[in-house]
Every structure is written in structure tokens, then in C-alpha cells.
C-alpha positions as CSV (number, residue, x, y, z in Angstrom):
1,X,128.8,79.9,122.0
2,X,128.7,75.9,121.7
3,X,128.8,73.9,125.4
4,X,130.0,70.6,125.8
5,X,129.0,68.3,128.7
6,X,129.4,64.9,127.2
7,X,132.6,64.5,127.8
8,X,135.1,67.1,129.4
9,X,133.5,70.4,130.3
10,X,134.0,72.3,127.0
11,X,133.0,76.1,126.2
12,X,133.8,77.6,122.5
13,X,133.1,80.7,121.6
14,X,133.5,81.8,117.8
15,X,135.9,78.8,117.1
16,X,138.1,79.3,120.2
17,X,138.2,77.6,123.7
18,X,137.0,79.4,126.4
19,X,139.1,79.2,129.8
20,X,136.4,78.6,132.6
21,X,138.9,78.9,135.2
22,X,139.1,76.7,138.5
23,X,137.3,73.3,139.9
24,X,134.4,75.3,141.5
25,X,133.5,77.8,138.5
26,X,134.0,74.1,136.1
27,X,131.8,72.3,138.6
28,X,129.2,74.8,139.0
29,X,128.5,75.4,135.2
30,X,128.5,71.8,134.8
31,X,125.4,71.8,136.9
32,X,123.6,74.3,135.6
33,X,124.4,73.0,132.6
34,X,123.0,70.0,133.4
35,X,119.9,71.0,134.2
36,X,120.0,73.8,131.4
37,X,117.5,76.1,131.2
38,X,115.9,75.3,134.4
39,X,116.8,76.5,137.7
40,X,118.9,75.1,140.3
41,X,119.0,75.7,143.5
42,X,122.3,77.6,145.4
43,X,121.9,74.3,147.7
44,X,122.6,72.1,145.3
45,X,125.5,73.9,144.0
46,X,127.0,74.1,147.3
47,X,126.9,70.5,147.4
48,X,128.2,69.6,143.8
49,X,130.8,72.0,144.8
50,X,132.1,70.7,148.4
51,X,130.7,67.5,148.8
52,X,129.8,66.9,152.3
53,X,132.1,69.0,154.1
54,X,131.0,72.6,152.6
55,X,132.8,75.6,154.5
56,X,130.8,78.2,156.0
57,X,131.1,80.2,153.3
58,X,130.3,78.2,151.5
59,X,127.4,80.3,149.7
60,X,129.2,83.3,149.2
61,X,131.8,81.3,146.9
62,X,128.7,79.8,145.0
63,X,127.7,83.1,144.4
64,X,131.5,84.6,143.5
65,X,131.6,81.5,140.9
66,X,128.4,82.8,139.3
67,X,129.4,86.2,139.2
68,X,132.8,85.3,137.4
69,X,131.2,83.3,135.2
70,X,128.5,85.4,134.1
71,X,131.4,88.2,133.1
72,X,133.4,85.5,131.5
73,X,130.8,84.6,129.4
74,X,129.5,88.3,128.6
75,X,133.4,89.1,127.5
76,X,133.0,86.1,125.1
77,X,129.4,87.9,123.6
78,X,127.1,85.7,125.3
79,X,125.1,88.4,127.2
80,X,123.2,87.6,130.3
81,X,123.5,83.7,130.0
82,X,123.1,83.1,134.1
83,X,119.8,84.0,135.6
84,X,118.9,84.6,139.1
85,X,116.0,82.5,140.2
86,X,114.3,82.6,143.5
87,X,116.0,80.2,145.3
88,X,119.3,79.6,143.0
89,X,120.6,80.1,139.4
90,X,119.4,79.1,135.8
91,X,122.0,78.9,132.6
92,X,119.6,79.9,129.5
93,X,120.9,78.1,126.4
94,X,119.5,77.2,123.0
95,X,119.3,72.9,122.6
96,X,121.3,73.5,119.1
97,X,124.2,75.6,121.5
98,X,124.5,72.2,123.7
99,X,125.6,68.9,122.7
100,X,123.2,66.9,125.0
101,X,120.5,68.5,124.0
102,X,121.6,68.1,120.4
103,X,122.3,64.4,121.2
104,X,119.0,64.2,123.3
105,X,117.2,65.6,119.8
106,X,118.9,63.0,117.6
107,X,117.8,60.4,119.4
């Protein structure tokens, strides 16, 4: 499974684009994608998903978003890519399965 964040969010899995579905579940992989391989806190999900104005649940849809994305990806073969950490969510991916971090390496 290749990731791309430089650029539009991209996920290809054996050749073929993978659907991540709406803005949350796009935004919230972003994230953790940023920070790959690291944890990130449900916090600052919530607020790369609703801004300033976060509804009360808020948390709940954080947490919905990582549980469609984790089946997503482990329908595509990716197995448990989205770890919970104490205080939020980490994506574990190989640097060669990521274009930044390819790009990071390169340079």
C-alpha cells in the first residue's frame, strides 16, 4: 500500500486507488499521516477536523473515522495499520510506503 501526502491525499493499494471516503476520514488520515508513525493525539484530530467550532460529539466521530478507516485499509491487505495510543491514534507505515518520507530520504 503506497500513501501520498504531497500533493492530494492519495492511497493505492496493488496498483488501484483506494476510496477514503468523506472530508473527516481524508482529513484525519492526513494527519496521522503527517505525523506517521508517531502518535497523535484525539485532540488534535478533533481540531484538524472541525476547526474551531467542534460539535459535542465531536470525539465520538474522530473515533468512527478511525474505525472506518482501519477496516478500509485491512479490506485492501494492510492489516492493523492504525494503532491506539494512550491519548490518541498512530498510522504505522514503512518510509519506502510514503512519499514524504521517500522524498525526506532523498534529500
Amino acid at each position: 500500500m503506497q500513501f501520498k501526502i504531497l500533493g492530494p491525499l492519495e492511497v493505492t493499494a496493488g496498483g488501484q486507488h483506494v476510496v477514503i471516503g468523506g472530508t473527516r476520514q481524508q482529513t484525519v488520515l492526513g494527519l496521522l499521516l503527517l505525523d506517521a508513525n508517531r502518535p497523535v493525539t484525539i485532540e488534535r484530530l478533533v481540531d484538524a477536523a472541525y476547526d474551531d467550532d467542534p460539535p459535542t460529539t465531536a470525539r465520538a466521530q474522530v473515533q468512527i473515522s478511525i474505525s472506518t478507516l482501519r477496516r478500509l485499509l485491512t479490506a485492501r491487505g494492510r492489516g492493523t495499520v492504525i494503532a491506539t495510543r494512550s491519548r490518541g491514534y498512530s498510522i504505522q507505515v514503512p518510509g519506502e510506503h510514503l512519499d514524504a518520507q521517500r522524498f525526506h530520504d532523498l534529500i
